[in-house]
C-alpha positions in Angstrom: -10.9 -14.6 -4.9 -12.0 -15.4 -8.5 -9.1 -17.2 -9.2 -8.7 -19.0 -6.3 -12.7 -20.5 -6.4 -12.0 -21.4 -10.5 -8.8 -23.1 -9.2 -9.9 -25.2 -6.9 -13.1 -25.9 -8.5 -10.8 -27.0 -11.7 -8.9 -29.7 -9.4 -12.1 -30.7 -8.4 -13.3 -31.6 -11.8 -10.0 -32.9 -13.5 -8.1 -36.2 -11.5 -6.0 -37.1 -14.2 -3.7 -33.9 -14.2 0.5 -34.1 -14.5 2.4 -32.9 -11.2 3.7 -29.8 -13.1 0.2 -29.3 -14.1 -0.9 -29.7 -10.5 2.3 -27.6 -9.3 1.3 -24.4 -11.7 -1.9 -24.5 -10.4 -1.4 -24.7 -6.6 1.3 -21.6 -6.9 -1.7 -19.8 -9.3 -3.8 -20.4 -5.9 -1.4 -19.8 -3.5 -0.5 -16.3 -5.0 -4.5 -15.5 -5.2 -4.7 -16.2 -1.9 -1.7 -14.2 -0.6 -2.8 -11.2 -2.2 -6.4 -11.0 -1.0 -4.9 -11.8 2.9 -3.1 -8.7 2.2 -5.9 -7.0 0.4 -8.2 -7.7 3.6 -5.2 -6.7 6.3 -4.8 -3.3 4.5 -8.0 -2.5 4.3 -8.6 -3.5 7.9 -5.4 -1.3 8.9 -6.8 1.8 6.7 -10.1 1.5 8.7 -8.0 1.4 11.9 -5.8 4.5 11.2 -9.0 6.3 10.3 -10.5 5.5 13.9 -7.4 5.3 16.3 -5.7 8.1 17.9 -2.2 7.0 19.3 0.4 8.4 21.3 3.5 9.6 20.1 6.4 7.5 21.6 10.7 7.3 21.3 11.3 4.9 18.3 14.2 2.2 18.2 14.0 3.4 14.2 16.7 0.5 13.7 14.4 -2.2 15.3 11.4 -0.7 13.3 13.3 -1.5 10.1 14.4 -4.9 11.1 10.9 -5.8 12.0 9.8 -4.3 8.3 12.6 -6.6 6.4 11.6 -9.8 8.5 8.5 -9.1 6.9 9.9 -9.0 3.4 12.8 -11.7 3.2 11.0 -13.8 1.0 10.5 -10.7 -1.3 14.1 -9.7 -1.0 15.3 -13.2 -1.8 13.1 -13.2 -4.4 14.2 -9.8 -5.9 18.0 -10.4 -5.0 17.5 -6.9 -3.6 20.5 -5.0 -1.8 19.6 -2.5 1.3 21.8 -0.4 2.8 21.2 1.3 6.2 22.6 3.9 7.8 24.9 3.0 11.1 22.8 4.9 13.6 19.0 6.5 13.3 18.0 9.9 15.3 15.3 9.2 17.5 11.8 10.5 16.8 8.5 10.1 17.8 5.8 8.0 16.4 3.8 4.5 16.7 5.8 2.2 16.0 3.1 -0.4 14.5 2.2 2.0 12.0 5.5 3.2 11.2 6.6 -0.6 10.1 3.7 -0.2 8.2 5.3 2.8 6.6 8.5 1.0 5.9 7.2 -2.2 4.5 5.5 -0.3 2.0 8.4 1.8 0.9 10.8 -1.2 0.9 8.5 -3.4 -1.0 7.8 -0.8 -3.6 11.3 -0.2 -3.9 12.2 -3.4 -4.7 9.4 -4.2 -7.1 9.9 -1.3 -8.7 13.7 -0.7 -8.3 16.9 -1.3 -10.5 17.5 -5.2 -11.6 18.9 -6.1 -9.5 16.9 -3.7 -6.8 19.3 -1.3 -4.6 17.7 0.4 -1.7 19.5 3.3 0.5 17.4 4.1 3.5 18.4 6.9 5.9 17.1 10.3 8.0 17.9 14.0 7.8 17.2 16.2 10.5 15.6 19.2 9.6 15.4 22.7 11.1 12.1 23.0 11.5 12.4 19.6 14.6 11.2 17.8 12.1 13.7 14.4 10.9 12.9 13.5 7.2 13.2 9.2 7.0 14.2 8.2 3.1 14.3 5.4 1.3 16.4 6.0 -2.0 16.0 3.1 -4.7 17.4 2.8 -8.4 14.9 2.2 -10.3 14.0 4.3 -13.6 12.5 7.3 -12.1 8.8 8.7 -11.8 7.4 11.6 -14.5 6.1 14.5 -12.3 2.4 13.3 -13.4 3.3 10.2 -11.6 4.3 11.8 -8.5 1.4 14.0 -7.8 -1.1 10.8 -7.5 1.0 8.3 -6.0 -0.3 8.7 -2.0 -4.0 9.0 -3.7 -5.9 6.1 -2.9 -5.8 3.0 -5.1 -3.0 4.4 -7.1 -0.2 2.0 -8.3 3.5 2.6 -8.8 3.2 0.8 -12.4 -0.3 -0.3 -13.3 1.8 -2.9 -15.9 4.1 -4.3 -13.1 2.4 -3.6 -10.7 1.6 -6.6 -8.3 -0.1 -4.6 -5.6 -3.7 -3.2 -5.5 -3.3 0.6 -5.0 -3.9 0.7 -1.1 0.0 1.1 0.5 0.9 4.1 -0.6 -2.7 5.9 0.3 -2.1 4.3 4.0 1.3 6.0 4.3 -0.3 8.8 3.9 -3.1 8.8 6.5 -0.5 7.3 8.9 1.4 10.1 8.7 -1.2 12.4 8.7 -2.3 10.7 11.8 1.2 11.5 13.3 1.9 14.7 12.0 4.2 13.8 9.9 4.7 14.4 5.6 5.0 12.0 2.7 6.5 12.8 -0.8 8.8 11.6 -3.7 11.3 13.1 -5.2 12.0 11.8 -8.6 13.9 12.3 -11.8 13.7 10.2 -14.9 16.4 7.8 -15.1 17.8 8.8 -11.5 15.5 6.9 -9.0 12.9 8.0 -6.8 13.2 8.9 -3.0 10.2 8.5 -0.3 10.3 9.8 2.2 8.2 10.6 5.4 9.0 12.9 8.3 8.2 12.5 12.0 9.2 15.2 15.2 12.5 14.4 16.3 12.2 13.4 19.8 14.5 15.8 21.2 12.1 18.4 20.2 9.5 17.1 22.4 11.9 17.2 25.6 
């Protein structure tokens, strides 16, 4: 918010800047403003996990993910990012709200913190507990075991150099899928790429 009041009240003082000048600025604004709407969205959706209870429901997992790309195509334009999905999704139960939620954050992390150019695998692995495990696999240059054991705490970034974010997506995933009964983890090697991952009762289980 900082930036954006010093912007603005800059134009308001200076008349005589170039259009470059003018252009640099508006985009330093624009980008200020973007990320404090999403600031206040995910904190209002962490204070809404903490207080909803939801029933679990069939998920169209593919139209979950669609729904979760829409979201991104700028970013993935941006990134020149590849995704690759799987031809058919096992059917689970969840919200489905909260799990585009869970894939946005995954996917977006994935391609800020991917390969360059970013290359993202998602898919599911049923597991024999009636459990299915949903993965996102990216190429990026791997997490150190340190890394891993703090990255669903809350206001912990991926890369606190890179990093664009502000430390609140991963820490959502995580009471989401507390909320639903479901895990999050990485797995992660240096120099091999990470997988997320979250799991979520296979609706097959629950008939």
């Amino acid at each position: 918010m900082a930036t954006i009041i010093g912007a603005s009240s800059f134009l308001y003082e200076v008349s005589d800047l170039e259009p470059e000048e003018l252009g640099t600025i508006g985009h330093s604004v624009h980008q200020a403003a973007h990320k404090a709407v999403n600031i206040i969205e995910e904190l209002l959706l962490l204070a809404s996990v903490r207080k909803r209870d939801v029933k679990l429901r069939p998920l169209d997992m593919a139209d979950v993910v669609e729904q979760a790309q829409r979201r991104l195509r700028l970013m993935i334009a941006e990134y020149q990012g590849e995704i690759i999905l799987p031809e058919t999704w096992p059917v689970s139960l969840g919200h489905a709200p909260w799990i585009e939620e869970v894939w946005t954050n995954y996917l977006s992390n994935g391609l800020k913190y991917g390969g360059q150019p970013p290359r993202l695998e998602l898919g599911a692995t049923p597991q024999l507990d009636g459990m299915i495990r949903f993965w996102a696999r990216d190429n990026g240059p791997g997490l150190t075991l340190e890394a891993q054991a703090t990255l669903f705490a809350e206001f912990t970034r991926l890369d606190k150099v890179r990093a664009k974010g502000h430390g609140l997506g991963l820490s959502i995933v995580r009471r989401i899928m507390d909320k639903l009964g479901g895990q999050v983890g990485v797995e992660s090697k240096i120099g091999q790429g990470s997988v997320f991952y979250f799991t979520l009762p296979s609706a097959e289980k629950d008939s």
